[in-house]
C-alpha positions in Angstrom: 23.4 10.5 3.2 21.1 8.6 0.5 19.3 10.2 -2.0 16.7 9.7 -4.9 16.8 11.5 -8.1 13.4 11.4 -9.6 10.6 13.1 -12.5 9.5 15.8 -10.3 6.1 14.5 -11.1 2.8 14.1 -8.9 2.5 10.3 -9.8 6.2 10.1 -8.0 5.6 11.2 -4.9 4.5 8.0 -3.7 8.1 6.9 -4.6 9.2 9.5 -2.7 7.0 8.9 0.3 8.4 5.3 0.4 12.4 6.3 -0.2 12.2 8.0 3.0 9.9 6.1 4.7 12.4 3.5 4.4 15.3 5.4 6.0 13.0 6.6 8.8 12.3 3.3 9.7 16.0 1.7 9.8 16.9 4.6 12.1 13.7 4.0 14.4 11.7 6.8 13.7 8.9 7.2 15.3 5.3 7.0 14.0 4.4 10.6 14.7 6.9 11.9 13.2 7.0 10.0 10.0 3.4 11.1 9.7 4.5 14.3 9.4 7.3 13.9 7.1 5.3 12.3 5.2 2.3 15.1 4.4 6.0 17.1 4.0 6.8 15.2 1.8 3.7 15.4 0.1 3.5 19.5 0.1 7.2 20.1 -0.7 7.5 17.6 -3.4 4.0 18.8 -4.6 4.7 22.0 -5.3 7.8 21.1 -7.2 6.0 18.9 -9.2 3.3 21.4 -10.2 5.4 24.7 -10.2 8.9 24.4 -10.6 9.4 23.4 -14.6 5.9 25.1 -15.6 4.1 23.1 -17.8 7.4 20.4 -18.9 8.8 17.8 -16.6 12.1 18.6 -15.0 13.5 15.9 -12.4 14.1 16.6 -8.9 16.8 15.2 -6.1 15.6 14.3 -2.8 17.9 13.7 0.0 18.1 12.0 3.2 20.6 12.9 6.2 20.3 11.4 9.7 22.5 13.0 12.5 22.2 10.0 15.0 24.1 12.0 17.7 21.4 14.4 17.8 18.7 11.8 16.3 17.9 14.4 14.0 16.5 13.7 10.2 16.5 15.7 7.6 15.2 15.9 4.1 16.6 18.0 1.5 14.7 18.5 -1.9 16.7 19.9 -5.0 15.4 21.4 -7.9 16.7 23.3 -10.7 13.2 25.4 -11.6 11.8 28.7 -11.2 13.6 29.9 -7.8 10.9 30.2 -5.1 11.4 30.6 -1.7 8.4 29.2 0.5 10.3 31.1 3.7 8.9 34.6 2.3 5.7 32.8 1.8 3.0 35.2 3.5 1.3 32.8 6.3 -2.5 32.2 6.3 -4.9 33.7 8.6 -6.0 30.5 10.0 -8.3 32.3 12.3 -10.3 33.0 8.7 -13.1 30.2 7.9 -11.9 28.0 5.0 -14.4 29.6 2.5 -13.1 33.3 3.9 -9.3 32.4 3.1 -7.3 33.0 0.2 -6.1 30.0 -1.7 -3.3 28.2 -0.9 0.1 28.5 1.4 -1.6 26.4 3.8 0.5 23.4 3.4 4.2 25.6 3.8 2.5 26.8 6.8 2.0 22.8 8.3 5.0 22.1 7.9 7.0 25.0 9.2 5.1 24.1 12.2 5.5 20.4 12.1 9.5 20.7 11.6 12.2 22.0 14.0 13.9 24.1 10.9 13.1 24.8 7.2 15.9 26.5 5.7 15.9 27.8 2.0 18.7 28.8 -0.5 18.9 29.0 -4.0 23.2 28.4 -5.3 24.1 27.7 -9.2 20.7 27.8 -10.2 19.4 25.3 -7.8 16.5 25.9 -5.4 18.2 23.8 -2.0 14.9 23.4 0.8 15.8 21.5 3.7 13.8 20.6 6.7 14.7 19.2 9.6 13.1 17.1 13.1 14.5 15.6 15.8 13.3 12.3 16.8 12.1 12.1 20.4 
Protein backbone atom coordinates (compact mmCIF):
# COMPACT_ATOMS: atom_id res chain seq x y z
CA UNK A 1 0.00 0.00 0.00
CA UNK A 2 1.35 3.63 -0.85
CA UNK A 3 -0.34 6.56 -0.28
CA UNK A 4 -0.27 10.49 -0.65
CA UNK A 5 -1.44 12.88 1.79
CA UNK A 6 -2.21 16.06 0.13
CA UNK A 7 -4.24 19.95 0.21
CA UNK A 8 -7.51 18.61 -0.92
CA UNK A 9 -7.22 21.35 -3.45
CA UNK A 10 -8.27 21.50 -7.31
CA UNK A 11 -4.62 22.66 -8.25
CA UNK A 12 -3.48 19.06 -6.64
CA UNK A 13 -5.22 16.90 -8.48
CA UNK A 14 -2.72 16.72 -11.08
CA UNK A 15 -0.42 15.46 -8.28
CA UNK A 16 -2.81 13.09 -7.63
CA UNK A 17 -3.36 12.01 -11.20
CA UNK A 18 0.50 11.38 -11.39
CA UNK A 19 0.89 9.43 -7.82
CA UNK A 20 -1.32 6.83 -9.15
CA UNK A 21 -0.44 6.98 -12.48
CA UNK A 22 2.84 5.86 -11.32
CA UNK A 23 1.72 2.78 -9.43
CA UNK A 24 -0.58 1.77 -12.25
CA UNK A 25 2.22 1.68 -14.51
CA UNK A 26 4.83 -0.49 -12.30
CA UNK A 27 2.12 -3.02 -11.97
CA UNK A 28 1.31 -2.94 -15.90
CA UNK A 29 -1.85 -1.43 -16.07
CA UNK A 30 -3.43 -1.15 -18.89
CA UNK A 31 -4.19 2.06 -20.90
CA UNK A 32 -7.96 1.78 -20.73
CA UNK A 33 -8.12 1.37 -17.58
CA UNK A 34 -5.86 4.11 -16.29
CA UNK A 35 -7.94 6.32 -18.49
CA UNK A 36 -10.59 5.67 -16.34
CA UNK A 37 -9.01 5.94 -13.12
CA UNK A 38 -7.82 8.84 -14.06
CA UNK A 39 -11.29 10.97 -14.87
CA UNK A 40 -11.95 8.98 -11.22
CA UNK A 41 -9.54 10.44 -10.04
CA UNK A 42 -10.49 13.66 -11.29
CA UNK A 43 -14.42 13.47 -10.03
CA UNK A 44 -13.65 11.88 -6.58
CA UNK A 45 -10.79 14.05 -5.68
CA UNK A 46 -12.82 17.00 -7.21
CA UNK A 47 -15.51 16.92 -5.22
CA UNK A 48 -13.47 16.72 -2.14
CA UNK A 49 -11.62 19.53 -3.08
CA UNK A 50 -14.71 21.78 -3.66
CA UNK A 51 -17.07 20.34 -0.96
CA UNK A 52 -15.66 18.62 1.85
CA UNK A 53 -13.95 21.68 4.08
CA UNK A 54 -16.57 24.35 2.61
CA UNK A 55 -14.90 27.33 1.88
CA UNK A 56 -11.19 26.42 4.03
CA UNK A 57 -8.59 24.01 2.89
CA UNK A 58 -8.58 20.68 4.67
CA UNK A 59 -5.98 17.94 3.37
CA UNK A 60 -6.96 14.75 2.05
CA UNK A 61 -5.22 11.02 1.98
CA UNK A 62 -5.19 9.06 -1.11
CA UNK A 63 -4.29 5.51 -1.19
CA UNK A 64 -3.13 2.94 -3.51
CA UNK A 65 -3.68 -1.05 -2.99
CA UNK A 66 -2.90 -3.51 -5.74
CA UNK A 67 -4.03 -7.20 -5.17
CA UNK A 68 -1.71 -8.85 -7.87
CA UNK A 69 -3.36 -12.28 -7.22
CA UNK A 70 -6.54 -10.97 -8.52
CA UNK A 71 -4.76 -8.00 -10.55
CA UNK A 72 -7.05 -5.86 -8.88
CA UNK A 73 -6.30 -1.92 -8.06
CA UNK A 74 -7.73 0.06 -5.85
CA UNK A 75 -7.90 3.64 -4.82
CA UNK A 76 -9.04 4.74 -1.55
CA UNK A 77 -9.60 8.61 -0.85
CA UNK A 78 -9.83 9.80 2.87
CA UNK A 79 -11.16 12.85 4.08
CA UNK A 80 -12.16 14.27 7.30
CA UNK A 81 -15.03 16.85 5.94
CA UNK A 82 -18.67 17.12 5.77
CA UNK A 83 -19.73 13.21 5.61
CA UNK A 84 -21.28 12.57 2.18
CA UNK A 85 -22.00 9.51 0.76
CA UNK A 86 -21.94 9.53 -3.26
CA UNK A 87 -23.64 5.76 -2.98
CA UNK A 88 -27.11 7.47 -2.00
CA UNK A 89 -26.36 9.83 -4.74
CA UNK A 90 -29.72 9.82 -6.93
CA UNK A 91 -28.44 8.78 -10.64
CA UNK A 92 -29.13 10.99 -13.63
CA UNK A 93 -31.56 10.43 -16.25
CA UNK A 94 -29.16 10.21 -18.94
CA UNK A 95 -31.91 9.51 -21.40
CA UNK A 96 -32.69 13.57 -20.56
CA UNK A 97 -30.86 16.00 -23.16
CA UNK A 98 -27.97 17.87 -21.37
CA UNK A 99 -29.87 21.25 -21.27
CA UNK A 100 -33.09 19.06 -19.81
CA UNK A 101 -31.01 17.56 -16.90
CA UNK A 102 -30.45 18.70 -13.53
CA UNK A 103 -26.96 19.72 -12.55
CA UNK A 104 -24.52 17.61 -11.51
CA UNK A 105 -24.12 13.70 -10.19
CA UNK A 106 -22.96 12.97 -13.57
CA UNK A 107 -19.50 12.27 -12.78
CA UNK A 108 -20.46 9.62 -9.52
CA UNK A 109 -22.46 8.05 -12.07
CA UNK A 110 -19.16 7.45 -14.61
CA UNK A 111 -17.52 6.10 -12.43
CA UNK A 112 -19.78 3.68 -10.70
CA UNK A 113 -20.01 2.35 -14.14
CA UNK A 114 -16.35 2.48 -15.05
CA UNK A 115 -15.29 0.55 -11.70
CA UNK A 116 -15.97 -3.08 -10.61
CA UNK A 117 -16.92 -1.73 -6.84
CA UNK A 118 -17.30 1.69 -5.03
CA UNK A 119 -17.76 1.14 -1.56
CA UNK A 120 -18.44 4.03 1.03
CA UNK A 121 -18.18 4.45 4.89
CA UNK A 122 -17.75 7.13 7.12
CA UNK A 123 -15.61 5.68 10.82
CA UNK A 124 -14.10 8.40 13.47
CA UNK A 125 -15.10 11.11 11.57
CA UNK A 126 -13.59 10.15 8.31
CA UNK A 127 -15.43 9.82 5.07
CA UNK A 128 -13.41 6.32 3.64
CA UNK A 129 -14.47 5.93 -0.61
CA UNK A 130 -12.84 3.22 -2.14
CA UNK A 131 -13.07 2.05 -5.70
CA UNK A 132 -11.89 -0.74 -7.17
CA UNK A 133 -11.00 -2.49 -11.06
CA UNK A 134 -9.48 -5.42 -12.08
CA UNK A 135 -6.95 -5.25 -14.64
CA UNK A 136 -7.73 -7.42 -17.70
Amino acid sequence: MKELTIDATVENIDDVTDFINAELEAVDCPMKAQIQFDVAIDEMFGNIAHYAYGSEVGSATVRFDYDEASRTASITFIDSGIPFDPLKQSEPDVTLSAQERKIGGLGIFLVKKSMDSMEYKYLDGKNILTIKKKLS
